[in-house]
C-alpha positions in Angstrom: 0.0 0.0 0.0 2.9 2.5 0.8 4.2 2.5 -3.3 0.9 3.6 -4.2 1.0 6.4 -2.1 4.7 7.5 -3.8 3.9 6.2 -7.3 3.2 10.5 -8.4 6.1 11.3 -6.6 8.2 8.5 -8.1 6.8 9.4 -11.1 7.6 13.3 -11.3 11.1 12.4 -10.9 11.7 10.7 -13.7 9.8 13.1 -15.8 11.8 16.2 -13.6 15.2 14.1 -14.1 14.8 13.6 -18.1 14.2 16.8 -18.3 17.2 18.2 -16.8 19.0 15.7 -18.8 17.7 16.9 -21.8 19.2 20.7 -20.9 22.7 19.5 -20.1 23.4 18.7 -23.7 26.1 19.6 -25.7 26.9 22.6 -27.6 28.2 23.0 -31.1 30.2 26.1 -30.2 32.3 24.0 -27.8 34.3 22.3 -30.4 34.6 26.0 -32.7 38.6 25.4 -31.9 39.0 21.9 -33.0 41.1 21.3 -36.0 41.2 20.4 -38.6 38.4 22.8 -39.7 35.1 20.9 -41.0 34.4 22.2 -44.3 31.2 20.0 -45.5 31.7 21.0 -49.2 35.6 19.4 -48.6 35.3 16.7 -47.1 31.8 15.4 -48.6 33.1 15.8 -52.1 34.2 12.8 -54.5 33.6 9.1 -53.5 33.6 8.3 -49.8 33.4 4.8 -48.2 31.6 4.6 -44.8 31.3 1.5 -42.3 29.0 1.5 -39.5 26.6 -0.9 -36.7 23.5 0.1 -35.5 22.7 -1.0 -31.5 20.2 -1.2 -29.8 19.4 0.7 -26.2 21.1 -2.5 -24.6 23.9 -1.8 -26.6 23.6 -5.0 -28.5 24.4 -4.9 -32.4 21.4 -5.5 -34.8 22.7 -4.6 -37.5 26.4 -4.3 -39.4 26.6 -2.4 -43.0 28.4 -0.7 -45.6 28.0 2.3 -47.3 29.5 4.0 -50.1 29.2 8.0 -51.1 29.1 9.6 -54.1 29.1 13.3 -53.1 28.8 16.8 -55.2 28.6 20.1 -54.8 27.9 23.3 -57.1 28.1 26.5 -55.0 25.9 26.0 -52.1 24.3 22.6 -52.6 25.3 19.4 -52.4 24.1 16.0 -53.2 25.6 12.7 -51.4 24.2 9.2 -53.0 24.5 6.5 -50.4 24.3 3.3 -51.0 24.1 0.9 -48.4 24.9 -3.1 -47.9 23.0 -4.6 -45.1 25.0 -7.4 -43.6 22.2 -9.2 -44.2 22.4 -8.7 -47.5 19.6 -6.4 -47.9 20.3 -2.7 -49.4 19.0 0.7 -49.6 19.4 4.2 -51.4 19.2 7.5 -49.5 20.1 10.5 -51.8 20.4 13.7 -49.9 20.4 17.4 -50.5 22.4 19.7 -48.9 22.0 23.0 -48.9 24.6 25.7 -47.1 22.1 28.7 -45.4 25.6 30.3 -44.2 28.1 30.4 -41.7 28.1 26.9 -40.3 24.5 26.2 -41.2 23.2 23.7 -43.5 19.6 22.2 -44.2 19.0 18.7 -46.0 16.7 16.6 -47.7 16.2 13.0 -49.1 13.1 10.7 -49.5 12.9 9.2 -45.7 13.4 12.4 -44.0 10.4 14.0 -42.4 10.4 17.8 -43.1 13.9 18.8 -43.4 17.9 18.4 -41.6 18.9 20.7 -39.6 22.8 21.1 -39.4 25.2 23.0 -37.5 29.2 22.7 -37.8 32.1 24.7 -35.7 35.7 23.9 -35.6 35.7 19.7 -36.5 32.2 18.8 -35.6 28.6 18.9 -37.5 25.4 18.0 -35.5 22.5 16.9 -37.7 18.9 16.9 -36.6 16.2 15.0 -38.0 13.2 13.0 -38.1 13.5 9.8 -40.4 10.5 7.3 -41.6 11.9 4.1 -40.9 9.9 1.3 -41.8 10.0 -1.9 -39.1 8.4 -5.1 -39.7 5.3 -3.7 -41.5 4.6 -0.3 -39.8 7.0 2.6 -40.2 7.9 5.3 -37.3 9.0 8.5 -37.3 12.0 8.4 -35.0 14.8 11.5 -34.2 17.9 11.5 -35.1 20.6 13.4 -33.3 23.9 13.0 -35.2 27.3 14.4 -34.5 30.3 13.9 -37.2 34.3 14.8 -35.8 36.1 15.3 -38.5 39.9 13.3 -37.4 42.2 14.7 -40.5 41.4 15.0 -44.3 40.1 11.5 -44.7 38.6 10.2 -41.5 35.4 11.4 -40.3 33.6 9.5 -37.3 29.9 10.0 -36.7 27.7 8.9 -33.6 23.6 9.0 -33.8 21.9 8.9 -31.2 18.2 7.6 -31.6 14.8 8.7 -30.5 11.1 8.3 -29.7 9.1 10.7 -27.7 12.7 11.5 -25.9 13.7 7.8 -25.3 16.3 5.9 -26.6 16.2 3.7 -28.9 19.3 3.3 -29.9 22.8 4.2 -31.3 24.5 4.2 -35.0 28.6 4.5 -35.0 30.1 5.5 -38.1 33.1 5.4 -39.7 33.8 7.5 -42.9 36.7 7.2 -45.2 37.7 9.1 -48.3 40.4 7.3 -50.8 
C-alpha cells in the first residue's frame, strides 16, 4: 500500500530528471577550436566509403553495413548518393540534399526524412537533426535523429547517432567515414 501512495512522486522524478538531462546537452560552439576545420563541401566531395553498426538501447548490435558515397557540390548545394549493404544482404538508397544557409548552417533533404535536416558545424564537428520514416516489420515510425560527425584529418570522419522516440532511446548508430 505504501508504493501507491509514492507512485506520483516516483513518477515526477523521472519526468523532472529527463528533463534536466535533456538541458545538459552539448553545444556545437564547444568544439569552434578543433582542427582540422570541417568544411562539408571538402570533405563530402568525391567518392567516400563509410562502415557502420547500428545498437540497440542495450547496446547489443542489430545490425552491421556498408556504405559508399558519391558526393557533389555546385556552390551551395550538395548531393551525397549513399548506397548501403546490409549485412544481411539487404540494401538501400538515400540520396540527400544539402543546402549551405551560411556560416556553419546547413539544411538537408532526401526521401525518408520528415520535413527537413537541420545542421550546424564549428571547428571539426557537424550536428545533424532530423526525423526519419523508418519502416519496421510492416509499420514505419517516425524516430529522431541526433547526429554528430568529428572530423579526425582530411580523410577520417567518425559519426555517432543517437536515436529517439518521444525522448527515449532507442538506440545508437557509429560510423566510420573514409575518403580514398
Amino acid at each position: 500500500m505504501r508504493t501507491s501512495r509514492f507512485r506520483p512522486v516516483i513518477m515526477a522524478a523521472v519526468v523532472v530528471l529527463g528533463l534536466l538531462q535533456g538541458c545538459a546537452s552539448v553545444n556545437i560552439q564547444d568544439f569552434a577550436n578543433e582542427k582540422p576545420t570541417l568544411d562539408l563541401r571538402t570533405y563530402f566531395n568525391g567518392p567516400i566509403e563509410a562502415w557502420g553498426v547500428f545498437q540497440d538501447r542495450s547496446g547489443k548490435v542489430v545490425k552491421r553495413f556498408k556504405v559508399n558515397i558519391d558526393a557533389r557540390w555546385t556552390g551551395d548545394t550538395g548531393t551525397l548518393d549513399e548506397r548501403f549493404v546490409y549485412s544481411d544482404g539487404t540494401t538501400q538508397r538515400r540520396v540527400w540534399t544539402i543546402k549551405r544557409e551560411g556560416a556553419g548552417r546547413y539544411i538537408g533533404t532526401a526521401d525518408d526524412v520528415v520535413g527537413e535536416a537541420v545542421g550546424e558545424a564549428a571547428g571539426n564537428a557537424l550536428r545533424w537533426r532530423y526525423v526519419m520514416a523508418l519502416p519496421v516489420d510492416g509499420k514505419v515510425y517516425n524516430v529522431d535523429f541526433d547526429d554528430w560527425m568529428f572530423l579526425m584529418d582530411d580523410k577520417v570522419m567518425l559519426n555517432r547517432s543517437a536515436m529517439s522516440k518521444f525522448g527515449f532511446r532507442l538506440g545508437e548508430v557509429t560510423l566510420s567515414f573514409t575518403k580514398p
